[in-house]
Every structure is written in C-alpha cells, then in structure tokens.
C-alpha positions in Angstrom: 248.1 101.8 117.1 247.8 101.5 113.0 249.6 103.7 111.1 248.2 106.7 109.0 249.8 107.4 105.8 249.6 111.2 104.9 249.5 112.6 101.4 249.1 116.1 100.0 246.6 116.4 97.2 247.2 119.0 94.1 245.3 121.8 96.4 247.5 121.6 99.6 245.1 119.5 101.2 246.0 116.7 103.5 245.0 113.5 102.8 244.6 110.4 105.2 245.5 106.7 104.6 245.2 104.7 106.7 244.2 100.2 106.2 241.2 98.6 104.6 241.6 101.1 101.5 240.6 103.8 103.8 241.2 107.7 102.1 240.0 110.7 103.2 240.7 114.1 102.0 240.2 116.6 104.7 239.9 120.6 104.3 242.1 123.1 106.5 245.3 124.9 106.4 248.9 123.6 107.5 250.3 125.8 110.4 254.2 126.6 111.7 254.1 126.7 115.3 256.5 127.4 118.1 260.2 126.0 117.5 258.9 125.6 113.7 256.8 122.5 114.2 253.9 121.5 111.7 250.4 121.1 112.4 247.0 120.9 110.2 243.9 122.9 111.2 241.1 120.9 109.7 237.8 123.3 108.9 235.4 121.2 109.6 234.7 117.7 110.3 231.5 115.4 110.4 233.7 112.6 111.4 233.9 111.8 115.4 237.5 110.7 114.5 239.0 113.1 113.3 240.7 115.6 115.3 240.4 119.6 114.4 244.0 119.4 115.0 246.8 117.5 113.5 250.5 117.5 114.7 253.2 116.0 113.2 256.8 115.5 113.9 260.0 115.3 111.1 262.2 117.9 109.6 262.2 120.3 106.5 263.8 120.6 103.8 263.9 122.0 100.2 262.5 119.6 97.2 263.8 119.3 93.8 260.6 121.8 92.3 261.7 124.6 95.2 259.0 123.2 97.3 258.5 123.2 100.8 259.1 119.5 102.1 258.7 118.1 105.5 259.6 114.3 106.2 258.0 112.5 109.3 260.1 110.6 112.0 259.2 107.5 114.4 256.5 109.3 116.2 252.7 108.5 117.2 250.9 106.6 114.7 253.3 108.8 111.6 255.1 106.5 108.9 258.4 107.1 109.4 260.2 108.4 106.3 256.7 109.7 104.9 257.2 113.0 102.9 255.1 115.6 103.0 255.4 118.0 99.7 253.7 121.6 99.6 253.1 123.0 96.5 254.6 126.5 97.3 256.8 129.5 96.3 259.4 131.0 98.0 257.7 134.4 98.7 260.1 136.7 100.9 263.6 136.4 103.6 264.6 138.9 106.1 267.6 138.3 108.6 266.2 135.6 110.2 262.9 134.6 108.5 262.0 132.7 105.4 258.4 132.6 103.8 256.5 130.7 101.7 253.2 130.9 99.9 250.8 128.2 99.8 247.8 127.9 97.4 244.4 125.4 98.4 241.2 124.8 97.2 237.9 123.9 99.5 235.5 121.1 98.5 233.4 123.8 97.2 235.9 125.6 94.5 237.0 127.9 96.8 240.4 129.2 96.1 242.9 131.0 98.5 246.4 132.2 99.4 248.5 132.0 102.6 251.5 132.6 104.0 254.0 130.0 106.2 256.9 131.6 107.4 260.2 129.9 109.1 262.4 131.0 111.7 266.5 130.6 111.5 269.5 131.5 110.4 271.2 132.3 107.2 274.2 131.0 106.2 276.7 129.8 102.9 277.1 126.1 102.9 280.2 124.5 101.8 279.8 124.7 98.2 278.7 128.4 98.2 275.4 127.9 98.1 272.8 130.0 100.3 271.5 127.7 102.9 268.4 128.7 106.3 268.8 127.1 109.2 265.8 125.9 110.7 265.8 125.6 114.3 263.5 123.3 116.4 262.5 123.0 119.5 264.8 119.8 120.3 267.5 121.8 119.6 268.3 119.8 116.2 268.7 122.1 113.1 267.2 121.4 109.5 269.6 122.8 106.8 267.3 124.6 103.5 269.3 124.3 101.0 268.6 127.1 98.3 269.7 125.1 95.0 268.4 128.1 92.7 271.2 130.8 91.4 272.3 134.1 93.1 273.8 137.3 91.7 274.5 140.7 93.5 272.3 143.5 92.8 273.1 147.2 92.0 273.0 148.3 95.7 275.2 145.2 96.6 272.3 143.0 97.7 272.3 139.3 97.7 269.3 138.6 95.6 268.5 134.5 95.1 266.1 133.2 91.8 264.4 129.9 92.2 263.1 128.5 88.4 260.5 126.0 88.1 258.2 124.6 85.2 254.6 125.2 85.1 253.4 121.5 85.3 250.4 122.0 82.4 252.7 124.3 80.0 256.4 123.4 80.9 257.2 127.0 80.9 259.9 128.4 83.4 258.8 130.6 86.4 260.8 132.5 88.3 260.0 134.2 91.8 263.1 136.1 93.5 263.7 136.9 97.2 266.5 139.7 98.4 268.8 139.6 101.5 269.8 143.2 102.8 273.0 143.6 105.0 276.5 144.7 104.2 279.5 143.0 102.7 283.0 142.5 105.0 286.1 142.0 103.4 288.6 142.1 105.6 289.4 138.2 105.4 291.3 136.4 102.9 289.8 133.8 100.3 286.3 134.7 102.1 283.5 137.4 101.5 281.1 137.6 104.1 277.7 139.0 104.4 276.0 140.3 107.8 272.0 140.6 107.5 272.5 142.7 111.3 274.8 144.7 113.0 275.0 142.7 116.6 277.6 140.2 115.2 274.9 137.3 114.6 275.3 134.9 111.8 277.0 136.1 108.8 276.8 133.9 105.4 280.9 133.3 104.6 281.9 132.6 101.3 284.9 130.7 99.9 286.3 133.5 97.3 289.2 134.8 95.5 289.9 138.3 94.8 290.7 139.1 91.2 291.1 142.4 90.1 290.3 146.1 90.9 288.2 148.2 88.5 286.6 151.9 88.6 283.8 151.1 90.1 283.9 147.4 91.1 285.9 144.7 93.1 285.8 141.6 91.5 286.1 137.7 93.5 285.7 134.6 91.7 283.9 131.6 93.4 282.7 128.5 93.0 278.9 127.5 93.4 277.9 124.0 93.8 279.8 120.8 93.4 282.9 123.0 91.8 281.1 122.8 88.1 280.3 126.6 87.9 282.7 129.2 88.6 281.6 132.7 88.3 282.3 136.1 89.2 280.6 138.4 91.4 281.3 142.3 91.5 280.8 144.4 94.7 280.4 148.3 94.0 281.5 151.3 95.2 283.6 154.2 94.5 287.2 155.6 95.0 288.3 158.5 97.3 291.3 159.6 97.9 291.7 161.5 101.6 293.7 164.6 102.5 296.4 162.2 103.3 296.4 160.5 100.5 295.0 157.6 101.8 293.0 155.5 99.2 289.8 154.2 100.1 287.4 152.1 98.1 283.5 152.7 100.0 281.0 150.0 99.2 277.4 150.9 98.9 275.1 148.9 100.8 271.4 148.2 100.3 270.5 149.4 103.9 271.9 153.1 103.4 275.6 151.6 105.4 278.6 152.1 103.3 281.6 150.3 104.2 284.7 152.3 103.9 287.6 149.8 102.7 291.6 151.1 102.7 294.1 150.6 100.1 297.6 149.9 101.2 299.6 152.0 99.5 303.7 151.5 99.9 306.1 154.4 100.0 308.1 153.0 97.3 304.7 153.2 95.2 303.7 156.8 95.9 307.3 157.7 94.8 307.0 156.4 91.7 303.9 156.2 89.9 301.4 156.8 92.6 301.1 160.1 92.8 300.2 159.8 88.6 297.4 157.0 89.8 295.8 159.1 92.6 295.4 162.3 90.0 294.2 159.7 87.3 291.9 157.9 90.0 290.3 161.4 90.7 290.1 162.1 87.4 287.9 158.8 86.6 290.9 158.7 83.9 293.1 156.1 84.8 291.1 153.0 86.5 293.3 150.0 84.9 296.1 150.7 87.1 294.3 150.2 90.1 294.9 146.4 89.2 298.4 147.3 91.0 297.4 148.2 94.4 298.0 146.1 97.1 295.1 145.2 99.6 295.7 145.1 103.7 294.0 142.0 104.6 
C-alpha cells in the first residue's frame, strides 16, 4: 500500500500527498469522535478515490503557536511521525472538556467557524503547569500541556492566557479560558484545585505558604523549569466564632466557600490574642495575622 503524506493548508484544509508529485487539497471539516479519535469529512468529491471519510490514528498535543497538533502512528497507509497542525484557539474548558476553534475556507471563498472539543482530565504537571489529559480509546493518555501563564481571579478562579503573534502584523493575541472549582488547603507544600465535588481529579500544586494578610493567603510556587517563581493569593475573609475560634472562608467561583480554621494556642490567647481577635474584627490590625499558626 503507498503511503499518503497529509498536510494542512492555511484554511484548515487537508491536503493529500501521495507519489508521482500527486497533491490534492480536498474541502471538509476535521471531526473528534468517540475515545477522541480524528477523522476528516470531505464535502464533496468528484474523485472515485477518495473516500467521504478520512480516519486517522496518532496522539495530540499542544504546538509551540497554542495550536492544536495531532501526530500520526504506524497505521494504514499514514506516515508515521507525520504532524498534523490546526490553526486554532483555545476557545473554552469545563471539568472535563477542552475546546478549540477552528477557522476554513471553501474553494469558493467561503469562510466559517467551528468548534472541536476534547474529553479528559485536568491536572498540574510536575513543573506547575496546567496540563488535559486526553483519553483514548486504547486506554493510552495524551498529556496537553498548557505552556501559556495562569493567575487566580477575583472569585478564586484559575484563569489560563495563551499569547500568540498574528502571522501578517506580529502583534500579540491573547484568548483566555477559566476553570471553576474550589481550592483545598489542607495539605502541606501543595494547593489543590477540585473542578467537582465527587472526589475526581483535582489539579495539585507544589506550593509554599508565605504569609497571612487581611484579605488574602499568600503561597509561592514555581512554574515551569524552576525559572519563574511567583506568587499567587487566594481570597477570603476573617471571622472569628462565638468561641473564639478563628476561621479564614475562601470565596469560590461556584457560590462554595470553603471555611479554613486557624489554630490558635492557649499560650497565644493569653497573651496577645485576645488584642489580635478585637483588632481582626476591627479590620485594624491585619499584620499580626503573619503569627498564627496553621493546622495542616
């Protein structure tokens, strides 16, 4: 059987190589199908050979631009190691899909818009960086790699920036998506970050915690091969219960705030504690709150 080479043209089209200087550039639409395979629905076709549906066989991944990539294996008449790039944007996430929007072109100058969407599961890689697992239907996982930057929102939402140059103008674009879920603390040296409530996946992150403010925790944490250390801030407020037990409640994006407790010793509500707590309810002194021990 020869081998086909396949390309992708500047409009998301596929385009077939095969010997003999044979290229043909076909119109259609690339599908995701069940266990996240990849096919190509072909629009028409005045040629007896070719099919109205193309399947191939690989994994994906994440390319340098933010695209969409998906390399072929040893399979049928596929070139192994041949990489297929979409020209897309990461258009939307939820807890255990992620979505992508492809533009095309039709041979005649007709423009459109859709939508390929991913099934998985969301985790933190090993160097802090948000990663989707894509499951498949031979039970091997592709790891998505989100290389882009990610910062925590007002409402303690993960939300993730992907930049890319405009190829004619070099100017920087930027398209965001936003993970929802709640934030668990409990752990040492690690945040993590449900996107459910039925103890599924949860994206754990190697942190450190810092320092206590008014109305933030601080961690520090490093993103990528060690070279960038920042600090992320998870807010909430004080209260102070009947008992006076402390508690610091972290607003969540979903409407679920987490209630954290303070340790406090007796030896510290003997001394200056009591002082804190009528400070702490006074919004007047928040640098103390530096001295508290957490329970982890």
């Amino acid at each position: 059987m020869e081998k086909i080479r396949y390309e992708i043209d500047p409009h998301n089209r596929l385009v077939l190589r095969g010997p003999y200087r044979f290229r043909r550039v076909v119109d259609g639409d690339f599908k995701v199908g069940s266990g996240n395979s990849l096919s190509y629905h072909i629009k028409r076709s005045d040629n007896i050979d070719t099919p109205q549906e193309i399947k191939f066989s690989g994994g994906w991944s994440i390319g340098k631009n933010h695209d969409l990539a998906f390399t072929l294996d040893k399979w049928n008449n596929q070139c192994e190691g041949n990489k297929l790039i979409l020209k897309s944007v990461l258009a939307g996430a939820n807890k255990d899909e992620l979505a992508f929007t492809l533009g095309t072109r039709d041979v005649s100058g007709g423009r459109r818009v859709y939508i390929l969407k991913l099934n998985g599961a969301w985790q933190a890689d090993k160097y802090n960086r948000l990663a989707f697992n894509v499951e498949r239907d031979s039970g091997a996982k592709d790891e998505l790699v989100l290389r882009g930057k990610w910062e925590i929102g007002r409402q303690n939402e993960i939300i993730y920036t992907a930049s890319r140059a405009r190829l004619k103008t070099k100017d920087r674009i930027e398209n965001t998506i936003t993970l929802q879920g709640h934030w668990d603390i409990s752990a040492k040296n690690r945040l993590s970050y449900a996107l459910n409530n039925d103890g599924g996946p949860r994206l754990d992150f190697k942190a450190t915690f810092e320092r206590a403010e008014n109305r933030a925790l601080r961690y520090g944490l490093s993103i990528g091969y060690g070279v960038r250390r920042k600090t992320i801030s998870l807010f909430g407020k004080w209260k102070v219960n009947k008992d006076t037990e402390l508690f610091y409640e972290i607003a969540n994006a979903g409407g679920d705030n987490i209630k954290v407790k303070a340790e406090l010793s007796r030896t510290f509500l003997k001394g200056r504690g009591e002082a804190f707590i009528k400070g702490l309810v006074s919004r007047k002194e928040a640098a103390v709150i530096g001295g508290i021990g957490f329970r982890w």
